[in-house]
C-alpha positions, 0 to 999 in steps of 0.5 A: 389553109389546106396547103400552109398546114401540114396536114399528118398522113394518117390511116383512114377510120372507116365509116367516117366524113370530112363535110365541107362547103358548110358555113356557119353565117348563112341562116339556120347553119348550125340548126342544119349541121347539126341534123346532117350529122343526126341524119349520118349517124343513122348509118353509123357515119361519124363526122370527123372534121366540118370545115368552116364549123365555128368549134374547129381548131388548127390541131383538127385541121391536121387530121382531116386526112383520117376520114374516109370520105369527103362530102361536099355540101357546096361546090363553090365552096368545098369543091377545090379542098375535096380536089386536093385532098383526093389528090393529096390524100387519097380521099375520095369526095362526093357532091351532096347538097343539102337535102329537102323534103321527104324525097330529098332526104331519102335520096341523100342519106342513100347515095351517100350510104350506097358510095360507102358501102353502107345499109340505111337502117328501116329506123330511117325510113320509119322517121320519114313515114312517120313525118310524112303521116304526122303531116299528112293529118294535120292538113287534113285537119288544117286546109280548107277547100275554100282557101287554097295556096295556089303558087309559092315563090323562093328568092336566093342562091340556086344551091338554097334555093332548087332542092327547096323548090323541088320538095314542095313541087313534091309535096305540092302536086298542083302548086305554081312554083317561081325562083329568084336566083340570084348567083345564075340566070335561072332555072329550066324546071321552074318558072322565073319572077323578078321585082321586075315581074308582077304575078298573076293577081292572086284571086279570092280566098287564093294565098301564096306562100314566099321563102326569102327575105322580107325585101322580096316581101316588099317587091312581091306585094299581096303581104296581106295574102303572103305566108312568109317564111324568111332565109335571110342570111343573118345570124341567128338568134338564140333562140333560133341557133338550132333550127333548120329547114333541112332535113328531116326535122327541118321539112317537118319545121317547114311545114309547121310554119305553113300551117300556122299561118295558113290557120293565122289567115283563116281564124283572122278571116272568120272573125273580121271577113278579110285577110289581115295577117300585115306583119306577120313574120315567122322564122 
């Protein structure tokens, strides 16, 4: 598109991005756009043109060239238009995949701030302790020593599924992590499972939590001591069009997700002695 639209040369504004590599039909798309460009605003960021956002129109595709910076959430998708348009329009782009977890996003919004010359303000950091405190009780109050979540397992592409398995390695100091990727052959950081491969049997009182599609939920089995949190890549709903697992109120989605369920488990067990949580799927 860059190359059969003529694309109008133009005077950079500064403090101002192109996003690409984003699209609009993977799960919970515009849920996660629209906290990245909460999250930039943080600094004084304005978004100036989302490449595959469903609003975007030819006339906006024209003056991609008055942002400053490029930022590619998705190198098999917006890497080779950042090329061109440093190339063509002096832009200057950086990597940044979309971030996870307390540390995924701290880490995010300040490389990309520092790359721009910019000061993350202390109202970010005061979101982020503010979170991680709001959680940090609710598991106090909410996990017992008697059940424990021993392992959690994540099934999809590596972009989706890496920077999700680190938050919760961050989050989770003593938890087993799994990875299904399914575009390479794996991961050095975390172990690997398959529909091939059968876990080691969860013991009693033991849960897991699974983040993929309820297909890895049939392959993986134990259902009964599985939360389960899907990303499968179907449109949204209405109801779910602005949610999200990225960011800051996305890791703070999560979260409660685990939660729920996990106390789903626990009141379920009180009052029938076993585990009967069978068809219990939040998104």
């Amino acid at each position: 598109i860059l190359r059969k639209i003529k694309v109008v040369p133009c005077q950079k504004i500064k403090k101002t991005v192109n996003i690409l590599g984003y699209s609009p039909i993977e799960r919970y798309g515009k849920g996660t756009l629209q906290e990245l460009k909460r999250m930039l605003a943080f600094c004084g960021i304005a978004v100036n043109y989302v490449a595959g956002e469903m609003t975007s129109s030819i006339d906006e595709v024209a003056l991609i060239g008055q942002a400053e910076y490029n930022i590619v959430l998705n190198a098999e998708r917006g890497l080779e238009a950042a090329k061109w348009l440093e190339e063509k329009q002096g832009q200057p782009y950086f990597l940044a995949p979309v971030p996870y977890g307390e540390r995924g996003c701290r880490k995010w919004l300040h490389s990309i701030a520092a790359t721009m010359g910019l000061i993350v303000p202390e109202s970010f950091e005061r979101e982020l302790q503010e979170l991680q405190k709001e959680i940090f009780l609710v598991r106090m109050q909410t996990f017992h020593n008697d059940f424990k979540v021993v392992r959690c397992i994540f099934s999809g592409t590596y972009d989706r599924v890496i920077p999700i398995a680190k938050a919760v390695k961050d989050e989770w100091k003593n938890i087993s992590i799994y990875v299904s990727i399914s575009d390479r052959e794996g991961s050095e950081e975390f172990m690997h499972w398959d529909s091939q491969m059968k876990l080691p049997e969860l013991q009693e009182n033991s849960l897991q939590i699974l983040v993929g599609t309820e297909i890895d939920q049939i392959l993986l089995g134990d259902i009964e001591k599985t939360i389960f949190i899907s990303k499968d890549d179907i449109s949204d709903s209405v109801r779910m069009a602005n949610s999200t697992l990225a960011g800051i109120r996305g890791w703070a989605a999560f979260m409660e997700q685990v939660f729920t369920q996990y106390r789903y488990f626990i009141n379920q067990n009180k009052s029938t002695g076993a585990f009967v949580c069978k068809g219990l799927y939040l998104n």
